[in-house]
KOLKE-946253 format. One line per field, with one value per atom (N, C-alpha, C): x, y, z; residue number from 1; atom name; residue in one letter. Coordinates in nm, 2 decimals, padded with zeros to 4 digits. Example, Ala and Ser with C-alpha at 12.3 -4.5 7.8 and 13.67 -1.06 7.14 Angstrom:
<rs>
c1 01.32	01.23	01.32	01.28	01.37	01.29
c2 -00.57	-00.45	-00.33	-00.22	-00.11	00.00
c3 00.78	00.78	00.78	00.71	00.71	00.79
padren 1	1	1	2	2	2
voba N	CA	C	N	CA	C
tortor A	A	A	S	S	S
</rs>
This chain:
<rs>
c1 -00.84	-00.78	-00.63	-00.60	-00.42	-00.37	-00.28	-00.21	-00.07	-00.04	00.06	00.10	00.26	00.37	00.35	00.30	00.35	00.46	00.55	00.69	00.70	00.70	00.78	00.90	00.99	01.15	01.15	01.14	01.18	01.16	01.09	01.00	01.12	01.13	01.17	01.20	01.29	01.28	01.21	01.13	01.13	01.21	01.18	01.30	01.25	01.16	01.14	01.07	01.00	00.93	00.81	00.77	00.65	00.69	00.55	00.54	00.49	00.56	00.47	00.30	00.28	00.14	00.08	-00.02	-00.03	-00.19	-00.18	-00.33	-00.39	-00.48	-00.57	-00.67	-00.67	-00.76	-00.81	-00.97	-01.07	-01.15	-01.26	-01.35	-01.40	-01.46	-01.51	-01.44	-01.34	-01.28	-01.11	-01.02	-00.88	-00.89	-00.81	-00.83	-00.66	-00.63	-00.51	-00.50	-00.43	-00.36	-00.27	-00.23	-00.13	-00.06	00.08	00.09	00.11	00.13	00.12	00.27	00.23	00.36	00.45	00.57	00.63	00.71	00.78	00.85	00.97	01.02	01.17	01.23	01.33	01.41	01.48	01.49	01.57	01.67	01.71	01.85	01.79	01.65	01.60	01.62	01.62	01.65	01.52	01.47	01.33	01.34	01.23	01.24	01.20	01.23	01.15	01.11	01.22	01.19	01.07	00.97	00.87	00.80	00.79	00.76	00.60	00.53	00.37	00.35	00.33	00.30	00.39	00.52	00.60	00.64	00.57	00.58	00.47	00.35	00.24	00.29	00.29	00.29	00.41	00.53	00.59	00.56	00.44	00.40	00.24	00.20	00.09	00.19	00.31	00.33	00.38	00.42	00.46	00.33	00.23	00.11	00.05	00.06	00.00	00.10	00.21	00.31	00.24	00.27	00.22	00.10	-00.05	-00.17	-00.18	-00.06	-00.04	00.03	00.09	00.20	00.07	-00.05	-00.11	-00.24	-00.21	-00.31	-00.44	-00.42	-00.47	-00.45	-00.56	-00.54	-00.57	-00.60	-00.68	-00.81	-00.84	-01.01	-01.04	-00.99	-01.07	-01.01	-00.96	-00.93	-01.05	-01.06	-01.18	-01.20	-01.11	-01.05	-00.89	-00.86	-00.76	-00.75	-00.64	-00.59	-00.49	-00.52	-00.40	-00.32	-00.20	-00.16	-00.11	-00.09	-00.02	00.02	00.13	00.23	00.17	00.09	00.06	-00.09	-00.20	-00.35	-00.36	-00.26	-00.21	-00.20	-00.14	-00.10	-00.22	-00.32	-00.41	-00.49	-00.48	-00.49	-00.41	-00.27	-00.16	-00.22	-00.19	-00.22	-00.34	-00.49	-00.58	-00.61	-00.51	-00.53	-00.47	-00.35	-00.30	-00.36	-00.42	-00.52	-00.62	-00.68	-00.82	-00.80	-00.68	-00.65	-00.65	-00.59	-00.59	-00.70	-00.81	-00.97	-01.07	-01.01	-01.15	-01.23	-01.18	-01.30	-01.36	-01.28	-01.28	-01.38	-01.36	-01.42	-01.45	-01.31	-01.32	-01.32	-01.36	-01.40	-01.23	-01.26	-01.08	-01.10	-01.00	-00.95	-00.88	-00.85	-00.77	-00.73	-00.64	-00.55	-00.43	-00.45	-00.30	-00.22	-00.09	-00.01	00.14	00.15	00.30	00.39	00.37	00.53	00.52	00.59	00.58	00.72	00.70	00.83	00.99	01.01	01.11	01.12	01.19	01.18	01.20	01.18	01.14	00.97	00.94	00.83	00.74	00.63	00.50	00.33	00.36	00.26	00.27	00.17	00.20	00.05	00.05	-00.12	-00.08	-00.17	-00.23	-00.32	-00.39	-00.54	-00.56	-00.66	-00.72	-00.80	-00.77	-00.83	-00.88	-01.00	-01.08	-01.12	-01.10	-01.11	-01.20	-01.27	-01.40	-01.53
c2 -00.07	-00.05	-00.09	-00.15	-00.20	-00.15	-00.05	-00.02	-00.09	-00.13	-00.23	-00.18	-00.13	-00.11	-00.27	-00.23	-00.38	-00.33	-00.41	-00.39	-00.51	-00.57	-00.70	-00.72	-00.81	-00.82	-00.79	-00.81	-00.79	-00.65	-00.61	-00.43	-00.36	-00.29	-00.17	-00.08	-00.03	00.06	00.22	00.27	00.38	00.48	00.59	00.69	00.82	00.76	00.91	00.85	00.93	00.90	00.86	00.74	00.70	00.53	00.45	00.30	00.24	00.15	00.06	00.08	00.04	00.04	-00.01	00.04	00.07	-00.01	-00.10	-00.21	-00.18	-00.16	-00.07	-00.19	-00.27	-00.40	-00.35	-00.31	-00.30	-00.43	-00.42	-00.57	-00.61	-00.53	-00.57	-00.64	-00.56	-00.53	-00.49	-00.53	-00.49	-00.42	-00.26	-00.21	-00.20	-00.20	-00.16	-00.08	00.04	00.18	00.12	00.13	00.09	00.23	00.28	00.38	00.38	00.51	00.49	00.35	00.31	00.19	00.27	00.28	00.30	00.18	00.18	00.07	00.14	00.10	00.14	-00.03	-00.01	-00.15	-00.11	-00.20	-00.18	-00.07	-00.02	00.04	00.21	00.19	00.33	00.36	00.28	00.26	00.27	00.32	00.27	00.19	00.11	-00.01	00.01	-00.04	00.03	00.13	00.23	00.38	00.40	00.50	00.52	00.38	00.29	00.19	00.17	00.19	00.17	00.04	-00.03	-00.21	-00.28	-00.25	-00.33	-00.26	-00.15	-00.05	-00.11	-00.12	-00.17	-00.31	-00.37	-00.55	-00.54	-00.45	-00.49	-00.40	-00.28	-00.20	-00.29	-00.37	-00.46	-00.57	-00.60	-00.73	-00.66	-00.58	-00.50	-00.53	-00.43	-00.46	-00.60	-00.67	-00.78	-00.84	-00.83	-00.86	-00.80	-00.68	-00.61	-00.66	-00.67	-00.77	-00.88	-00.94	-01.09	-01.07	-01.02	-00.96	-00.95	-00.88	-00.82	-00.94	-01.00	-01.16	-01.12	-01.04	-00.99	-01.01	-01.02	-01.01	-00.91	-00.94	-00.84	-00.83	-00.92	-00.96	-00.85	-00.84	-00.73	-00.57	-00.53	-00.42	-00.33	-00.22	-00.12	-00.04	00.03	00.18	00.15	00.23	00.26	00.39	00.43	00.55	00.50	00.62	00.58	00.73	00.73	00.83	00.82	00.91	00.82	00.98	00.98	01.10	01.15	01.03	01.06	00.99	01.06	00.98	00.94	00.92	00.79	00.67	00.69	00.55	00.46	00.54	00.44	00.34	00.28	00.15	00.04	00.10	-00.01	-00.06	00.08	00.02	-00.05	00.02	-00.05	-00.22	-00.24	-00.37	-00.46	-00.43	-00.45	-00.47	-00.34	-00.30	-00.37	-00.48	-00.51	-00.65	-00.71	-00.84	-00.85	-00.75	-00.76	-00.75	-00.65	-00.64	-00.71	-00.76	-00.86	-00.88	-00.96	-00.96	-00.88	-00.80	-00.66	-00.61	-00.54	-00.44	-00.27	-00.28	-00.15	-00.01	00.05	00.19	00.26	00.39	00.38	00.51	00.61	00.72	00.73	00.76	00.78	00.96	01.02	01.13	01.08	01.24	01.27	01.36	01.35	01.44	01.51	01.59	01.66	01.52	01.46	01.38	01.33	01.22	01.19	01.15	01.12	01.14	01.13	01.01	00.94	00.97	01.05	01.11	00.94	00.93	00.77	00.71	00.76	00.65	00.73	00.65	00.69	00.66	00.57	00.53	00.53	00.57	00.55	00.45	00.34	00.33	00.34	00.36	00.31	00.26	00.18	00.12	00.10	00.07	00.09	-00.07	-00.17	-00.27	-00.32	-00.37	-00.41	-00.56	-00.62	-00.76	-00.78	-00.84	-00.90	-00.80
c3 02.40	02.27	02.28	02.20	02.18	02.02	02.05	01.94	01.92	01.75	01.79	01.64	01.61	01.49	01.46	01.30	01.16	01.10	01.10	01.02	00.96	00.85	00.87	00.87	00.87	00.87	00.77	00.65	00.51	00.42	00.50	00.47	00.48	00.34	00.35	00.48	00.56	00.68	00.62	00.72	00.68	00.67	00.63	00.59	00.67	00.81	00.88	01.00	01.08	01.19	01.16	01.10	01.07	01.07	01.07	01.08	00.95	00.88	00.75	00.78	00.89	00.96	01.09	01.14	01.25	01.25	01.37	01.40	01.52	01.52	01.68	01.70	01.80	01.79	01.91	01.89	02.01	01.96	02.12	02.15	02.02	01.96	01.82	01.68	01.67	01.51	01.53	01.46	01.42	01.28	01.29	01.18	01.17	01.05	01.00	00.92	00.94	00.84	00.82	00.64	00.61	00.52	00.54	00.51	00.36	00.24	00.17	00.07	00.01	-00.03	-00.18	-00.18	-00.28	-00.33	-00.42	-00.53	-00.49	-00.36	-00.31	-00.25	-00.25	-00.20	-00.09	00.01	00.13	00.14	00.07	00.03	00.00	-00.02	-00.10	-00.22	-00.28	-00.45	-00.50	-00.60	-00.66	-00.73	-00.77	-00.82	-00.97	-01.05	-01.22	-01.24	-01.21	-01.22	-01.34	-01.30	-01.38	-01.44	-01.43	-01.47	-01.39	-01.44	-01.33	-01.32	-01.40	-01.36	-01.31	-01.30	-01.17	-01.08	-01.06	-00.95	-00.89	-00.94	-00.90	-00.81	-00.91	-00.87	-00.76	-00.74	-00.66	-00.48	-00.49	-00.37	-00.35	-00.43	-00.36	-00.31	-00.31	-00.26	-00.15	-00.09	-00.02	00.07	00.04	00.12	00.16	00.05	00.09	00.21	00.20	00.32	00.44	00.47	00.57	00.63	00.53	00.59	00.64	00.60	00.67	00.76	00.78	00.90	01.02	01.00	01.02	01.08	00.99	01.01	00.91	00.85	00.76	00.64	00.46	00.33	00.30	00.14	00.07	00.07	00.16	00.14	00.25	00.34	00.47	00.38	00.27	00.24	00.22	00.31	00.29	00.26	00.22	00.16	00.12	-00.03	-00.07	-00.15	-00.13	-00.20	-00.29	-00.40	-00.50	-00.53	-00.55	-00.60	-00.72	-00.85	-01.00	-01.03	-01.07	-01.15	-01.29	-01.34	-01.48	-01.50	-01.50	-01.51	-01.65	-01.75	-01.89	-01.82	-01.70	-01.65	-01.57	-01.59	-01.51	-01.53	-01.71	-01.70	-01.73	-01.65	-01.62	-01.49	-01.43	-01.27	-01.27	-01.32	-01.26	-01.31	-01.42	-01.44	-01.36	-01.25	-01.14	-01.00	-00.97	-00.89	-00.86	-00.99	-01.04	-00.96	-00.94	-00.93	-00.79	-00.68	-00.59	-00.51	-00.60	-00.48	-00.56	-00.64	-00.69	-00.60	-00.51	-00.40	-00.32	-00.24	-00.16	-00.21	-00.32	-00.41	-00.33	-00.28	-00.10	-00.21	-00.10	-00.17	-00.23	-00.33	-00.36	-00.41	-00.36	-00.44	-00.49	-00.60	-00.68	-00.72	-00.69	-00.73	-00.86	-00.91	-01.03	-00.95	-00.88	-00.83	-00.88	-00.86	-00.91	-00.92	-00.82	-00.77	-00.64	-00.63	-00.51	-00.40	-00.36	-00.22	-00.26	-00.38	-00.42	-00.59	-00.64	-00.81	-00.88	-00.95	-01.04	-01.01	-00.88	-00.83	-00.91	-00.95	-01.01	-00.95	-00.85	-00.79	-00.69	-00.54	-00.41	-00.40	-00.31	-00.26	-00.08	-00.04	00.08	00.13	00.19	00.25	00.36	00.43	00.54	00.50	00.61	00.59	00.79	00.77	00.90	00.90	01.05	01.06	01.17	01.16	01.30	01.28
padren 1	1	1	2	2	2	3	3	3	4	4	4	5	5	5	6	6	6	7	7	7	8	8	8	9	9	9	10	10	10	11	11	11	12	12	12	13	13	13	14	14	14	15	15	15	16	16	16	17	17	17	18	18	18	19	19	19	20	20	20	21	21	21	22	22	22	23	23	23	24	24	24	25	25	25	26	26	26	27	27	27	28	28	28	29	29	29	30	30	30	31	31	31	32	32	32	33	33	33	34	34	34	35	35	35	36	36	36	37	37	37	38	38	38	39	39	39	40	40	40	41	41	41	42	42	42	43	43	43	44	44	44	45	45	45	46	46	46	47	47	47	48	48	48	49	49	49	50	50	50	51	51	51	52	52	52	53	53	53	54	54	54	55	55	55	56	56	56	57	57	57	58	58	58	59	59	59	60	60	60	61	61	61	62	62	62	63	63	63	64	64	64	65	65	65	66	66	66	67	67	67	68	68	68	69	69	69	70	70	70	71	71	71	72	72	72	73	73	73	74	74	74	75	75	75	76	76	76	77	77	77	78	78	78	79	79	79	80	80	80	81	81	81	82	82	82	83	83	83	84	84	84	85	85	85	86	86	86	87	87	87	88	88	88	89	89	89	90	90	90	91	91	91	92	92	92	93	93	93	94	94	94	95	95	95	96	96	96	97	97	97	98	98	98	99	99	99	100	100	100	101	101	101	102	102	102	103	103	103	104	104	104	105	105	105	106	106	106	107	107	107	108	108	108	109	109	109	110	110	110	111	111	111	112	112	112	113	113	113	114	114	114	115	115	115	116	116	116	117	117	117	118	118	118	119	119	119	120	120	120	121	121	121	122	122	122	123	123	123	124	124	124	125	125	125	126	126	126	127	127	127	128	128	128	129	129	129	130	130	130	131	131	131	132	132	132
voba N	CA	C	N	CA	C	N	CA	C	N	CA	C	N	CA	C	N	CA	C	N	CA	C	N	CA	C	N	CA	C	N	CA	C	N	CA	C	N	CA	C	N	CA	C	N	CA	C	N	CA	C	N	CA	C	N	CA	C	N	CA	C	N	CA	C	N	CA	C	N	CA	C	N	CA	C	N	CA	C	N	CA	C	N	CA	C	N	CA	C	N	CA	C	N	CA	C	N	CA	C	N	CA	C	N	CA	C	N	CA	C	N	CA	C	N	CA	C	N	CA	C	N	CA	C	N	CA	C	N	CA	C	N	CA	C	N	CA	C	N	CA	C	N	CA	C	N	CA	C	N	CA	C	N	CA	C	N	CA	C	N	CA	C	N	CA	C	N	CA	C	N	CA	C	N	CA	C	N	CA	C	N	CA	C	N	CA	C	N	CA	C	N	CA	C	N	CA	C	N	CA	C	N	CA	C	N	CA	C	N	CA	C	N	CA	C	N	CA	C	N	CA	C	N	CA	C	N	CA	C	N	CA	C	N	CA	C	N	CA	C	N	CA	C	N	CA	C	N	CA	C	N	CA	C	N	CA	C	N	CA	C	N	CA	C	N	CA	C	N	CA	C	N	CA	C	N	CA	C	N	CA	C	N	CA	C	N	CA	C	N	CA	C	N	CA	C	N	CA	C	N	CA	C	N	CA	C	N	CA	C	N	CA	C	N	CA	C	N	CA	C	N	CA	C	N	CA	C	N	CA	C	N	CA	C	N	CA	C	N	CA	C	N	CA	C	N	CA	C	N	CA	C	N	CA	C	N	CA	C	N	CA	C	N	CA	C	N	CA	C	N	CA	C	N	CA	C	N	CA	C	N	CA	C	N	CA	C	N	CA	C	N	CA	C	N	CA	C	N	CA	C	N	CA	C	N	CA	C	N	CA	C	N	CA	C	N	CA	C	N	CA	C	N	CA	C	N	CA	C	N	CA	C	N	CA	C	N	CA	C	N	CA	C	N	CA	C	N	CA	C	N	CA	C	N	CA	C	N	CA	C
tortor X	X	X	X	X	X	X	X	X	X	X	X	X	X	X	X	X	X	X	X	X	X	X	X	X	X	X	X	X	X	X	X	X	X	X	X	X	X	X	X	X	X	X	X	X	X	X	X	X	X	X	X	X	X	X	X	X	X	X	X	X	X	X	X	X	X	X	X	X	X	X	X	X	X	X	X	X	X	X	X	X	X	X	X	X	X	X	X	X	X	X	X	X	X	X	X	X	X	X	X	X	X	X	X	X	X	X	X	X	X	X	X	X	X	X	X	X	X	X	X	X	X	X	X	X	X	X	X	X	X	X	X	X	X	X	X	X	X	X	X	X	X	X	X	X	X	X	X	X	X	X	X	X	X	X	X	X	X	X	X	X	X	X	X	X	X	X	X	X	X	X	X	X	X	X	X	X	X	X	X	X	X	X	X	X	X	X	X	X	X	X	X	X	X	X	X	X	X	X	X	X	X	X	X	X	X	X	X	X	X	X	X	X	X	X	X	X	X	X	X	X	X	X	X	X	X	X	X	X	X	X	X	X	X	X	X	X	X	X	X	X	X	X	X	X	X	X	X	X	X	X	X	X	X	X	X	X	X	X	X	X	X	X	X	X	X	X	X	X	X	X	X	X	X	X	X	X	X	X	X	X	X	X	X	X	X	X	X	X	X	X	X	X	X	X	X	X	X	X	X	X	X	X	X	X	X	X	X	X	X	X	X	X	X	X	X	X	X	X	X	X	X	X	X	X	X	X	X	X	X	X	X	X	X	X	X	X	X	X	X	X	X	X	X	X	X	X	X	X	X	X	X	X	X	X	X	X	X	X	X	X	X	X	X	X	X	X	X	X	X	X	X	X	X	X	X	X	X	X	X	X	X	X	X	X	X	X	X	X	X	X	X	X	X	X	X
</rs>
C-alpha cells in the first residue's frame, strides 16, 4: 500500500492539520478521500457568501482539480457527501450536483447542518472516488 498527500499548486492551503486528499494505491485499485470542499479562496475568504450555486460550481471545480491531480475524474466518484445550511437550497445545488455525476451516479448523502466551518459558506461536499 502507498499513501500519497493531493494538493494541487493552485488549492486553497489548508487551515489545520489535514490534506485536500489523500490516495492509498494497493495491487488492485487507487482510492481517493477527498476532504470536505468549501467556496474559500487562497486567502480564506469565502467565495459568494451564502450564494449555493456558485458555491457549488466553484467547490466542484475544486474537486474536480484535486481528481485530476489525482489522475482521476468525476467518472470514478463513489460516494459523496453533502452538507447545506438550509435544505431550501437543495435544488440549487442539486442542479449543479446533477452535472457533475451524470455519469458516476455514486451513492450520496446528503445532511442540513447548523453551519459549517467558515460563516458565509453554505455548502461543504466531500467524495470518495476509486480507480482500477
Amino acid at each position: 500500500m502507498i499513501k500519497q498527500i493531493i494538493h494541487p499548486k493552485n488549492h486553497p492551503k489548508p487551515r489545520g492539520a489535514y490534506s485536500p486528499a489523500i490516495k492509498i494505491t494497493t495491487a488492485d485499485a487507487e482510492t481517493l478521500y477527498v476532504t470536505g470542499q468549501l467556496a474559500m479562496d487562497g486567502e480564506g475568504q469565502v467565495i459568494a457568501p451564502d450564494d449555493v450555486t456558485a458555491q457549488s460550481e466553484y467547490l466542484f471545480a475544486l474537486i474536480g482539480t484535486i481528481l485530476e491531480e489525482a489522475g482521476m475524474n468525476f467518472s470514478h466518484v463513489v460516494k459523496a457527501q453533502t452538507y447545506l445550511t438550509n435544505m431550501a437550497d437543495f435544488p440549487k445545488f442539486s442542479a449543479v450536483r446533477n452535472r457533475y455525476f451524470a455519469e458516476a451516479l455514486p451513492a450520496h448523502t446528503l445532511l442540513e447542518v447548523k453551519g459549517l466551518a467558515k460563516p458565509g459558506c453554505c455548502v461543504e461536499v466531500e467524495v470518495t472516488a476509486v480507480k482500477g
